[in-house]
RONUTOR-974425 format. One line per 10 residues: their letters; for each residue x, y, z of N, C-alpha, C. Coordinates in steps of 0.1 Angstrom, whole numbers, plus 5000, padded with zeros to 4 digits. Atoms other than C-alpha are relative to their C-alpha. Layout:
N
A = X,Y,Z,X,Y,Z,X,Y,Z | ...
//
This chain:
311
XXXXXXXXXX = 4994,4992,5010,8789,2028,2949,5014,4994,4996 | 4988,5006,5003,8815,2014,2926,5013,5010,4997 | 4990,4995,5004,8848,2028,2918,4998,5000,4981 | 5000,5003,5019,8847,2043,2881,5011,4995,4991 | 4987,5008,5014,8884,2032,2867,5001,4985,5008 | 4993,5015,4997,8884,1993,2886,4986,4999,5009 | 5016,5007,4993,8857,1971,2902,4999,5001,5018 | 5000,5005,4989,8870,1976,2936,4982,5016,5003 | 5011,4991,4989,8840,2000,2966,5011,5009,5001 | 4993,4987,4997,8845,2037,2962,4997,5002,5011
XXXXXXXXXX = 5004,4996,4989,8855,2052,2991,4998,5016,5004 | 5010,4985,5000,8843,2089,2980,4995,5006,4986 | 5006,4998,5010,8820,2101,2958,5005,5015,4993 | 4996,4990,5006,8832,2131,2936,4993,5013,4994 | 5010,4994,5007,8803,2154,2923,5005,5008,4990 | 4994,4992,5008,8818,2182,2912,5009,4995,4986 | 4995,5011,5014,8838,2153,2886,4993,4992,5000 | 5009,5013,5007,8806,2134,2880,5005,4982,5005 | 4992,5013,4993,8832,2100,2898,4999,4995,5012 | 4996,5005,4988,8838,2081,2924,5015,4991,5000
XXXXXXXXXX = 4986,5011,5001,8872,2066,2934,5003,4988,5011 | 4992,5007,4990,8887,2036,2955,5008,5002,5007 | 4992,4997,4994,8911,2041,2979,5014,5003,4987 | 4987,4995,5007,8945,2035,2953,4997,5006,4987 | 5005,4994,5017,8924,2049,2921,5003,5018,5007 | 4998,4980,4990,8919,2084,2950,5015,5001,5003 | 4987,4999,4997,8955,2080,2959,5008,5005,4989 | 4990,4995,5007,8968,2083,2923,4995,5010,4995 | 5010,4988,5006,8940,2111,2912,5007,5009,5005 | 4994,4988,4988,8952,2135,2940,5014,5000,4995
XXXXXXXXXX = 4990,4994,4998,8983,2129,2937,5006,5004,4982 | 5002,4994,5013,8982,2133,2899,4994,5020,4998 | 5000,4983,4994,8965,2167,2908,5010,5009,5002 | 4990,4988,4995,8992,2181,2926,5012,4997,4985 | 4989,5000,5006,9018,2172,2901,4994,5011,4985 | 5005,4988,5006,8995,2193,2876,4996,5013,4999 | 4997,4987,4992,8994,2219,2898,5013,5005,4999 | 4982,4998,5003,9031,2220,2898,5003,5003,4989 | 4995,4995,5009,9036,2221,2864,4990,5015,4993 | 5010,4990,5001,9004,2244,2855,5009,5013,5006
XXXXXXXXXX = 4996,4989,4991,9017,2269,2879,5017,5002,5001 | 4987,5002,4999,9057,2262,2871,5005,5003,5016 | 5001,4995,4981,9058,2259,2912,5017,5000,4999 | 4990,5007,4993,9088,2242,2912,5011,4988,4989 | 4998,5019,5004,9111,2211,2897,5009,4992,5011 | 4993,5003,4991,9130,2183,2910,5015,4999,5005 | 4985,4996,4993,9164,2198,2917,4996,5009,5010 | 5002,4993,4987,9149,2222,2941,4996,5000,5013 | 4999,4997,4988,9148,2228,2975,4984,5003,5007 | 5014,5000,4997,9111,2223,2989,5003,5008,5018
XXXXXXXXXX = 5003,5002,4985,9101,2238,3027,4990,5001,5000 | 5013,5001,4997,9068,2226,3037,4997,5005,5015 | 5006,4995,4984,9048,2248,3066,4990,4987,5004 | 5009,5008,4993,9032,2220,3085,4998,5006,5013 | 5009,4998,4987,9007,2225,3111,4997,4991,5014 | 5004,5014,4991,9001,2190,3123,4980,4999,4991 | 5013,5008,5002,8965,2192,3102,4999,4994,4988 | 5002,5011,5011,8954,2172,3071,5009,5006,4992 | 4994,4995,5017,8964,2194,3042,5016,5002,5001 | 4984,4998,5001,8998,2203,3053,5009,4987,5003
XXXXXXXXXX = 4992,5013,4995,9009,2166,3066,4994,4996,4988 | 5003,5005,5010,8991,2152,3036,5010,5008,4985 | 4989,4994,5015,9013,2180,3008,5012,4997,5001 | 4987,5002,5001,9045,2172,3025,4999,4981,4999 | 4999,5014,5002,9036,2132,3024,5002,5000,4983 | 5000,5000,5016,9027,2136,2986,5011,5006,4995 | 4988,4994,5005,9055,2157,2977,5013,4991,5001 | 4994,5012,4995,9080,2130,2994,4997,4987,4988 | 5004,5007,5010,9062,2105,2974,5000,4999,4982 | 4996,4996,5015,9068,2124,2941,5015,5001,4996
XXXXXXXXXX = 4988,5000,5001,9102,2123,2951,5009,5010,4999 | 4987,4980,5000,9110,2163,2956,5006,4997,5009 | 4986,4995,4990,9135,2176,2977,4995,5009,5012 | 5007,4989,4993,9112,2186,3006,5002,4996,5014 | 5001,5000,4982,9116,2193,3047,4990,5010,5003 | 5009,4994,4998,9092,2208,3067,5003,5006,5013 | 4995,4991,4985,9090,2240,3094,4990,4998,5006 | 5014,5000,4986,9061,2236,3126,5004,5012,5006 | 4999,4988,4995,9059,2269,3139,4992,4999,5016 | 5011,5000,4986,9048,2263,3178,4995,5011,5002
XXXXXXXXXX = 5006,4987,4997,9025,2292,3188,4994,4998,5015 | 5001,4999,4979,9022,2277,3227,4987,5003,5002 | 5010,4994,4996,8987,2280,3226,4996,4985,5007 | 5003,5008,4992,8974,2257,3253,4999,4989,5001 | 5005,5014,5003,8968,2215,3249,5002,5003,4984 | 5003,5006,5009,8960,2221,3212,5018,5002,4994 | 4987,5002,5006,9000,2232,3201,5006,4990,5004 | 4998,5011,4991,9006,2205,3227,5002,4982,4985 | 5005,5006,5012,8986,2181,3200,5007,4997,4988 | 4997,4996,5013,8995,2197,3167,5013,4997,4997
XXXXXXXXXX = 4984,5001,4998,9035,2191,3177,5001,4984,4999 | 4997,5014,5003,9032,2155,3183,4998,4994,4991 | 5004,5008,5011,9015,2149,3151,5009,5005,4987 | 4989,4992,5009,9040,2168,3133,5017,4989,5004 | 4991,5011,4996,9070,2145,3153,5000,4989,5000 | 5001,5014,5001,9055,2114,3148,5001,4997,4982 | 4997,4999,5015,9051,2123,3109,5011,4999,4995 | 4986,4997,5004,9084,2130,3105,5008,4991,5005 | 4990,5011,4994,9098,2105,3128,4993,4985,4991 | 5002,5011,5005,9079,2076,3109,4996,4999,4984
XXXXXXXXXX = 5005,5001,5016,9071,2087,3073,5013,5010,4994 | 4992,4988,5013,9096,2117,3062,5011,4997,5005 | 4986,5004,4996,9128,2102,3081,5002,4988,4989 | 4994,5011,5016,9130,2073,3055,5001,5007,4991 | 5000,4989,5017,9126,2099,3026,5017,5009,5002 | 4992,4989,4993,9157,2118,3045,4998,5012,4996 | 5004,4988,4995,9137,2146,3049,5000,5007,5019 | 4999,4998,4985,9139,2168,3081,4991,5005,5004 | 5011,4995,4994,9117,2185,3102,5008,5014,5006 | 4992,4992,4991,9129,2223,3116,4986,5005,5007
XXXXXXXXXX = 5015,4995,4998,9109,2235,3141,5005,5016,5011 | 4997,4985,5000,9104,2274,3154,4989,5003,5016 | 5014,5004,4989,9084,2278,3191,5003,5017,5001 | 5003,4989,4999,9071,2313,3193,5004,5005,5015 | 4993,4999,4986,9078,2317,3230,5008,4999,5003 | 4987,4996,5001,9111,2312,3230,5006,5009,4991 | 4994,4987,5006,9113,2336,3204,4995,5017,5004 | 5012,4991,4995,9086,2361,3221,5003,5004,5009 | 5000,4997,4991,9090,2356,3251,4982,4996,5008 | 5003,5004,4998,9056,2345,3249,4991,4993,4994
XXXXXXXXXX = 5008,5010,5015,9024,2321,3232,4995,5013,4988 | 5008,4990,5009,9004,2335,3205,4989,5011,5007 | 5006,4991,4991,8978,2342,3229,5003,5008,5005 | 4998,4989,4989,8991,2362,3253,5007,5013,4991 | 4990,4990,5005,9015,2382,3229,4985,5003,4994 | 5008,4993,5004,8982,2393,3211,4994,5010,5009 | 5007,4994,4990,8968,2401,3241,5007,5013,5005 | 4996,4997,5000,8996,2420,3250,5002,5018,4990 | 5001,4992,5012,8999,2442,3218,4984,5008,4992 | 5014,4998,5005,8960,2442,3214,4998,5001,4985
XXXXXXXXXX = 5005,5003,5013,8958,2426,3182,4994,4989,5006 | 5011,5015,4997,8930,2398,3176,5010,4987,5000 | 4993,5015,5000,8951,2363,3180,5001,4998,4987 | 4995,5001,5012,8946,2356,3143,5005,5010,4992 | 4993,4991,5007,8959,2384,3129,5015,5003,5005 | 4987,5004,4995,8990,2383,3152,5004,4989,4995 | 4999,5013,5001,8990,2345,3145,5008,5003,4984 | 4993,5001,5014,8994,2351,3105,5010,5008,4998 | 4988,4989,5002,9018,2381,3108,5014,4989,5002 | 4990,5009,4993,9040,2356,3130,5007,4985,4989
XXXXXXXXXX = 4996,5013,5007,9042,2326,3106,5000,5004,4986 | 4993,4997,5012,9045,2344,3076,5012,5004,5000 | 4986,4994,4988,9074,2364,3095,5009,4987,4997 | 4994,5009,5003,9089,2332,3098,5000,4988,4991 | 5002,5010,5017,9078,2308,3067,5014,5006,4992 | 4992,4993,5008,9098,2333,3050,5013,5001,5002 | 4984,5002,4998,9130,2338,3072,5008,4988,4999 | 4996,5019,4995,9133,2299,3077,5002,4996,4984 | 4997,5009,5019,9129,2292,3037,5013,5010,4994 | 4992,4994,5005,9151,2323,3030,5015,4999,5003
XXXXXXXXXX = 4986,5003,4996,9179,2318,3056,5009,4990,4999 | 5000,5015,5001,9180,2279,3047,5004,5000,4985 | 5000,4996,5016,9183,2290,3008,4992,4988,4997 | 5007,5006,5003,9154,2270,3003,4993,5006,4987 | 5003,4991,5011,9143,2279,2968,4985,5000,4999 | 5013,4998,4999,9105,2274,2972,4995,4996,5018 | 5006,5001,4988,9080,2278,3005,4986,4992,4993 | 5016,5003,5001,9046,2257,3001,4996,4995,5010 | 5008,4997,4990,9018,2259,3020,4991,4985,4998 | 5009,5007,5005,8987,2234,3022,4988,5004,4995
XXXXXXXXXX = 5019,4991,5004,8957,2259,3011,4995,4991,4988 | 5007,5014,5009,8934,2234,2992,4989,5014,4996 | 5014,4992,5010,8905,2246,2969,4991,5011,5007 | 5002,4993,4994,8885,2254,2995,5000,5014,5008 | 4990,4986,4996,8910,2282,3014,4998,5006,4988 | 4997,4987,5009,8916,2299,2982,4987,5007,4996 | 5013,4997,5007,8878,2299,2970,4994,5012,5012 | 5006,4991,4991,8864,2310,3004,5015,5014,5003 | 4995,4985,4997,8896,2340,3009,4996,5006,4984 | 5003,4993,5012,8889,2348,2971,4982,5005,5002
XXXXXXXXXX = 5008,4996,4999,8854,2353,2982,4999,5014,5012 | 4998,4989,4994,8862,2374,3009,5010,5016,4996 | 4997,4986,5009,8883,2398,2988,4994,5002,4999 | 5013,4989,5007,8854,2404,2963,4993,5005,5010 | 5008,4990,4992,8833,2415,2992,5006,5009,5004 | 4994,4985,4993,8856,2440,3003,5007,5003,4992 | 4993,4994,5011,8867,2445,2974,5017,5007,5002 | 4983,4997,4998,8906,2444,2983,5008,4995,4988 | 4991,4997,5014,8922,2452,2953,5010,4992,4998 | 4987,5001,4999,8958,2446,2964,5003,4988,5001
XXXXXXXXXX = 4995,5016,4996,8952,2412,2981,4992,4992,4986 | 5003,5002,5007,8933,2402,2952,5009,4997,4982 | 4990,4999,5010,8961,2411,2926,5012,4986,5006 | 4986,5013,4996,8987,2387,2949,4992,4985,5003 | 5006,5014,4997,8961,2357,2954,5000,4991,4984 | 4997,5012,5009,8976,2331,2933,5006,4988,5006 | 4998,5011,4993,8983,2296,2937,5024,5002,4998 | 4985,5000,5002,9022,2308,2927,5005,5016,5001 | 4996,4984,5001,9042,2342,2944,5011,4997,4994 | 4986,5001,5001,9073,2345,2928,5011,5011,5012
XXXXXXXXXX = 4994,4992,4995,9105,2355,2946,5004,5015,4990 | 5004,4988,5005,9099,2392,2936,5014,5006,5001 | 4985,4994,4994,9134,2407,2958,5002,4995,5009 | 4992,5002,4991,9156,2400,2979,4997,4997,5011 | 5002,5002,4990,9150,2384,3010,4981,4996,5002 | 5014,5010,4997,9113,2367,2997,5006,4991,4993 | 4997,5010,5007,9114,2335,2991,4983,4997,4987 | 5012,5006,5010,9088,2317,2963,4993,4996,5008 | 5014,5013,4990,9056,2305,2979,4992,4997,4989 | 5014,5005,5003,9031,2280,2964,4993,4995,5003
XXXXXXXXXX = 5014,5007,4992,8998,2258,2972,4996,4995,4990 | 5006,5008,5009,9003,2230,2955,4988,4989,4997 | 5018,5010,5000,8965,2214,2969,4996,5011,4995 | 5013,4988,5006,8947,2245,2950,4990,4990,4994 | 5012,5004,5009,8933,2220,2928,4991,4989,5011 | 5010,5010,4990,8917,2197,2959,4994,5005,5009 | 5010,5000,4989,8886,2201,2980,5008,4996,5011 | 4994,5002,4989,8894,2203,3018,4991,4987,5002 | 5006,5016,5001,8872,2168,3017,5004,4995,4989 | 4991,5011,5007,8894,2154,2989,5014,4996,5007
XXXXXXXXXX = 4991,5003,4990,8921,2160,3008,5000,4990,5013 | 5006,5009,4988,8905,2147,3041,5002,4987,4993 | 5005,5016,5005,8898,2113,3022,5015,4993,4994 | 4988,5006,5007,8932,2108,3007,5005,4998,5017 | 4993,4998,4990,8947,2116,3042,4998,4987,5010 | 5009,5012,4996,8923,2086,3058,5006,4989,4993 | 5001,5010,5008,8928,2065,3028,5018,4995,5002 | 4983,5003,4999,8971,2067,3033,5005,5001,5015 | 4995,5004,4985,8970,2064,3071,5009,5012,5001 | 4991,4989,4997,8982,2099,3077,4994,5006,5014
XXXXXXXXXX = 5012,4995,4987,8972,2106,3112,5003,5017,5008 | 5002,4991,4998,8968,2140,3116,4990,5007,5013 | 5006,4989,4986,8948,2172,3142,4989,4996,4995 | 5016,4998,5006,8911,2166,3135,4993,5017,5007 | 5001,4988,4988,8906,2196,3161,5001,5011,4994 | 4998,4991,5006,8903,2230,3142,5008,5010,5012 | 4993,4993,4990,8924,2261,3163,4990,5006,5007 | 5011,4996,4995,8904,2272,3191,5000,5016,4999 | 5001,4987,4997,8916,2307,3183,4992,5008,4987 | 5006,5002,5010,8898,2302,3152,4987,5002,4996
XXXXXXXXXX = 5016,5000,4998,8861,2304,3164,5000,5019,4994 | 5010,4986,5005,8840,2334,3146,5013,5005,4989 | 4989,4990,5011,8869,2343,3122,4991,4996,4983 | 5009,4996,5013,8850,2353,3088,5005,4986,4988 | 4993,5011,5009,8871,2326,3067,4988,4990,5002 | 5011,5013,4998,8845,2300,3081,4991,5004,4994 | 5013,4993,5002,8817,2321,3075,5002,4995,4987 | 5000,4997,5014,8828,2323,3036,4998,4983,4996 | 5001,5012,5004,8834,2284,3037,4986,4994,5001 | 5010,5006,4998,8800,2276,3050,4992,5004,4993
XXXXXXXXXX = 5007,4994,5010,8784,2299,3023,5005,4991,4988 | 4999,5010,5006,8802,2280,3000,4999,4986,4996 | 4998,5013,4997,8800,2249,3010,4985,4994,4996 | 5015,5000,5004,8758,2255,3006,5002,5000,4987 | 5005,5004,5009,8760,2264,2973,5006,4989,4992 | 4993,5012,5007,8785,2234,2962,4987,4989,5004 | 5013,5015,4998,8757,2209,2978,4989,5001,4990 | 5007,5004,5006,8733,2224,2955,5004,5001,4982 | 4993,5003,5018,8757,2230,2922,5015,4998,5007 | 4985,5001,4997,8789,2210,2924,5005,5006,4991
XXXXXXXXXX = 4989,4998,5010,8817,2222,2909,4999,5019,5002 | 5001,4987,5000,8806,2257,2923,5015,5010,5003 | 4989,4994,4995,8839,2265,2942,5009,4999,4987 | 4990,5001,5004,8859,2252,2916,4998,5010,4992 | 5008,4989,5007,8840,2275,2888,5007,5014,5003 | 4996,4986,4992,8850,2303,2909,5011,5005,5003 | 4984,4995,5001,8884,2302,2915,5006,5000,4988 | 4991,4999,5015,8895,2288,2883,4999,5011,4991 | 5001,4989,5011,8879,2316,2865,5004,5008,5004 | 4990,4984,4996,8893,2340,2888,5013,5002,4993
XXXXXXXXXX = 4987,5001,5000,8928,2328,2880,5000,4996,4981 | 4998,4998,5017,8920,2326,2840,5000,5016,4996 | 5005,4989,5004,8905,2362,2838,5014,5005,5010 | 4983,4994,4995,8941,2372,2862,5009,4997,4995 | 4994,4998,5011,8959,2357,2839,5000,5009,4986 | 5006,4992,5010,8944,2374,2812,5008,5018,5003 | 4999,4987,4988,8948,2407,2831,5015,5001,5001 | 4984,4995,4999,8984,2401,2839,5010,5001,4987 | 4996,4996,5010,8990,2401,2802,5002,5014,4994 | 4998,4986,5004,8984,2441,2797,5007,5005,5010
XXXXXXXXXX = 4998,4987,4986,8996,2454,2835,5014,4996,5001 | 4983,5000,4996,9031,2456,2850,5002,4990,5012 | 4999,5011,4998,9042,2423,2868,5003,5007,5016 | 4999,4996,4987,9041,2421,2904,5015,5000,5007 | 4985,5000,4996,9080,2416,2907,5002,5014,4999 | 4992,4989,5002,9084,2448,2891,4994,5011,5011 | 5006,4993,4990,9057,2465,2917,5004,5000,5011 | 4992,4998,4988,9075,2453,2947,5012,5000,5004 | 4984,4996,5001,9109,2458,2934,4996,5014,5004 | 4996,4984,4997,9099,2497,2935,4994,5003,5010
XXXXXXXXXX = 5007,4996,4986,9079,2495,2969,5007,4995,5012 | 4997,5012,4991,9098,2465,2991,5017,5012,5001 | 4984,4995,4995,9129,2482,3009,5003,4992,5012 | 4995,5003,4987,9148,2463,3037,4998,5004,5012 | 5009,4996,4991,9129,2464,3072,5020,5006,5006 | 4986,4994,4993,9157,2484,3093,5006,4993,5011 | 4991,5005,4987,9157,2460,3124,5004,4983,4999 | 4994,5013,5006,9162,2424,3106,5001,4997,4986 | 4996,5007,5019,9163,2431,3066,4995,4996,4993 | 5010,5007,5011,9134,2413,3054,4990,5013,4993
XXXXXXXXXX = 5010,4987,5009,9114,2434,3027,4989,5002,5007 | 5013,4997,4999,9088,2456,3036,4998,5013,4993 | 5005,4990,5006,9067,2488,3026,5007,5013,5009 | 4999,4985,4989,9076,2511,3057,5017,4995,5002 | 4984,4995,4993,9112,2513,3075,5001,4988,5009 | 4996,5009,4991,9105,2490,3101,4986,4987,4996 | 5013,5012,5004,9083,2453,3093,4993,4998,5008 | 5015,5001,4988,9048,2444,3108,5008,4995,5009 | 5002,5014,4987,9066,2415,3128,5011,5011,5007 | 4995,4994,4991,9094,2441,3141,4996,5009,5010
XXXXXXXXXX = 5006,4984,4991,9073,2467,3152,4990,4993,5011 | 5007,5010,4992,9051,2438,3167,5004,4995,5014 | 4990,5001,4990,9077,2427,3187,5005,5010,5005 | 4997,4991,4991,9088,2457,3199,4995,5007,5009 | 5011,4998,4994,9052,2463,3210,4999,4994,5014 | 4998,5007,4991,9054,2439,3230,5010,4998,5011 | 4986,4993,4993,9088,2445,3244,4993,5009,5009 | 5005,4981,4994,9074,2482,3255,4989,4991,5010 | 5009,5006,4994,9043,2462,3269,5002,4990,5018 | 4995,5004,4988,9062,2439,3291,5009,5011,5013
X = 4992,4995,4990,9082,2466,3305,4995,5013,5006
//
């Protein structure tokens, strides 16, 4: 299989765009992508203040490489969650990234270890509290995505959610028809009030195997290892449903989201803007100040669960 813009051997075939690319033809596609994502979505420009959530896996070591590369203004937070061998893993590939690819950019690395802020891993503090691990997990790093970009006056937070993530959680709304999460799933939140920062997801427009292949192709050595706290969580489920019917119509995921986010555009042209919705709902949690709905925020009341728990 040839490469369609130059004579060199593609090294992945494209379905869903009818192409195939070479390694530097995939290199400048992708990263053409995101920069049309960026402007599409007004994420960002280049006087601002980037913080990238890295994980240590493809998409998030691959957005803060590309970003670097485009020449933003981006460092990145690793949120340790102490969960046995694989945070172990996920940290060194996040320290070797930054010590040999984002240190010449003079970008930095901050990083945030849940146990020393906890008291304990992700595990056990779930365990503790008796919530499921991933839903502790995401409370915890949104918790902190947010304080770390806000306290840093970082003017944008991005994430790495690629095509895939958005398609399969947009499919899990419509089945449960959650309204609310459905209204805020965009590839762009704005900072609404005081004390959120902006979050965006500048891979929306790339398959989690376009991503993979750029990642390969630019020697990014990332986790191959998904989280083991990760098994049976419904997110999979929705991807592997998807994932079928893309093999038998490409271009299915993309179809699906994009039109979500045309027909929500549409939509956000008659209704009242989500700034103005959580201007009159978001009040200062009472025991660290970050916006929430109630008096006291999930992650405080979480923690003080746990508190009560240990003692």
């Amino acid at each position: 299989m040839r490469c369609r813009k130059c004579p060199q051997r593609a090294v992945l075939g494209m379905p869903r765009h009818n192409t195939a690319y070479c390694g530097p033809c995939l290199t400048e596609f992708v990263r053409t992508q995101v920069q049309k994502a960026i402007k599409a979505q007004t994420m960002f420009s280049p006087e601002d203040r980037i913080l990238v959530a890295v994980s240590g896996g493809k998409d998030s070591l691959t957005l803060w490489e590309i970003l670097l590369k485009l020449g933003y203004r981006t460092d990145a937070l690793y949120v340790d969650l102490g969960i046995a061998g694989y945070s172990e893993r996920s940290h060194e590939k996040v320290e070797r990234f930054a010590r040999d690819v984002a240190k010449a950019c003079g970008s930095k690395l901050i990083i945030h270890t849940v146990e020393e802020d906890a008291g304990a891993g992700i595990k056990e503090l779930a365990n503790l509290i008796k919530r499921p691990t991933c839903s502790a997990c995401g409370t915890i790093k949104r918790y902190q995505f947010n304080r770390v970009a806000w306290e840093n006056k970082y003017d944008v937070m991005a994430t790495g959610h690629n095509l895939d993530d958005e398609a399969a959680r947009l499919l899990g709304n419509v089945l449960n028809w959650q309204e609310e999460y459905l209204q805020k799933q965009s590839p762009t939140l704005p900072a609404s009030v005081e004390g959120f920062s902006k979050k965006v997801k500048p891979l929306y427009r790339m398959t989690e195997r376009e991503v993979a292949a750029y990642a390969v192709v630019n020697r990014i050595d990332y986790l191959v290892e998904e989280c083991p706290m990760s098994k049976g969580a419904k997110m999979l489920v929705y991807k592997d449903v998807l994932n079928r019917l893309e093999a038998e119509s490409p271009g299915t995921k993309h179809r699906f989201y994009w039109g979500f986010l045309e027909k929500q555009k549409k939509a956000a042209e008659s209704t009242p803007s989500m700034t103005d919705s959580d201007q009159a709902t978001l009040l200062p949690c009472e025991t660290c100040g970050q916006p929430t709905t109630a008096g006291t925020c999930t992650f405080c009341r979480m923690m003080a669960r746990a508190k009560t728990a240990t003692h």
